[in-house]
C-alpha angles and dihedrals in degrees: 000000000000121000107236139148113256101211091044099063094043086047092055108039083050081062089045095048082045101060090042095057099057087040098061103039088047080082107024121128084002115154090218097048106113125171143208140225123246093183117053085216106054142010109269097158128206125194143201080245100064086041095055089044105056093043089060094057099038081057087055096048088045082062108028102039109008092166094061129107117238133203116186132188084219111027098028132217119344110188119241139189112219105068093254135110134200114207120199133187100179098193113016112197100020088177094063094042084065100056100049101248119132096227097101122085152176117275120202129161141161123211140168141202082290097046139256121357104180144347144184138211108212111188097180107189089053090036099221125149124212108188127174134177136043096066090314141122106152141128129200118194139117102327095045128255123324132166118265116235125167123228131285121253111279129158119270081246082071106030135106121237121199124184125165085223131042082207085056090189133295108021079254097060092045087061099050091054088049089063092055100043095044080066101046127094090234141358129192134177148206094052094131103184093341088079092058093055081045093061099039081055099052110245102111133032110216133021110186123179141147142203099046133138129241078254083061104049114024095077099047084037091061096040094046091051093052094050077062085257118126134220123214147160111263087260093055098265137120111285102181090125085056125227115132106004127198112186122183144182089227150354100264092055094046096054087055097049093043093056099061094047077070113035 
């Protein structure tokens, strides 16, 4: 593992999560925000907004922690030498952005050889904080700071789903969550990385999704784990790199979800 110092690190992706937030709602529910796309198939948009926040935070690494390695959704990888990387999602959920909903979110995280180390949830227009890793499970938001802790075992019968798509990915893929969520107590879609807070705070069993980046997953990933919840692969193993992501609030929901993904 990579020697680093602890506070340091908090104490930097708050200011990160700082300067995004005031990036992005600098432009929300704005008449004049547009957006690009960045696939010819489908609509994947980009906005001024991702691009400003990322830049901001990528300023503040360059001074703060000018050794680090960085991964962005929008500006890509920048080589470090200290072990560690930063990984930014500066609008998570851009879809969602557009339309004026306060389910996207900021995404920062910080891993090394040995994984990651701590992340953060950032929804800005709430202004609720999600944070996991280095001795902490906490949210701040509206109704002040609270411990996260993830739910206690139930059956998928009573149990609520959450995807950011109904198509899920491949049509293969969409069958397989089908079989899941024709099971649950409740699904509901288009949370982007809210779903995953949801479920650190307790409030939701399962989030499953495909199809995601590094950028998508390793700060939910930190923050889950934290809350004691664990993300997988749908066959049980590491997904920091994304793909096809089961998380889960503990280890007995996520072995029967899991076996229907792969009935």
């Amino acid at each position: 593992m990579t020697a680093f110092d602890a506070q340091d690190l908090i104490e930097t992706a708050a200011e990160l999560a700082d300067a995004a937030r005031a990036a992005t709602l600098l432009h929300f529910r704005s008449a004049a925000l547009t957006a690009d796309t960045k696939e010819a198939e489908r609509f994947d948009p980009v906005t001024v907004a991702d691009r400003l926040s990322e830049q901001r935070m990528r300023e503040i690494l360059a001074r703060r922690r000018p050794n680090d390695a960085i991964l962005g959704e929008e500006y890509g990888a920048t080589s470090g030498t200290s072990g560690l990387t930063w990984v930014l999602d500066p609008i998570d959920g851009t879809r969602g952005y557009l339309s004026g909903t306060p389910t996207w979110g900021v995404l920062i995280s910080v891993c090394d050889a040995s994984g990651v180390i701590y992340g953060l949830i950032d929804q800005p227009y709430i202004r609720e904080r999600f944070e996991g890793g280095l001795g902490r499970a906490e949210v701040n938001g509206p109704s002040g700071r609270a411990d996260l802790r993830t739910r206690a075992p139930r059956h998928l019968d009573q149990a609520i789903l959450l995807s950011t798509f109904p198509e899920v990915g491949t049509p293969a893929e969409a069958a397989a969550f089908r079989r899941v969520a024709s099971q649950a107590k409740l699904v509901r879609y288009g949370m982007d990385c809210y779903g995953y807070a949801l479920l650190a705070a307790g409030q939701v069993d399962l989030v499953i999704e495909a199809g995601l980046q590094a950028y998508d997953v390793q700060a939910p990933i930190a923050v889950i784990e934290a809350a004691g919840g664990l993300v997988t692969d749908w066959q049980g193993k590491p997904c920091l790199n994304g793909g096809q992501v089961l998380a889960a609030a503990n280890p007995q929901i996520h072995a029967e979800a899991m076996a229907l993904l792969n009935a």
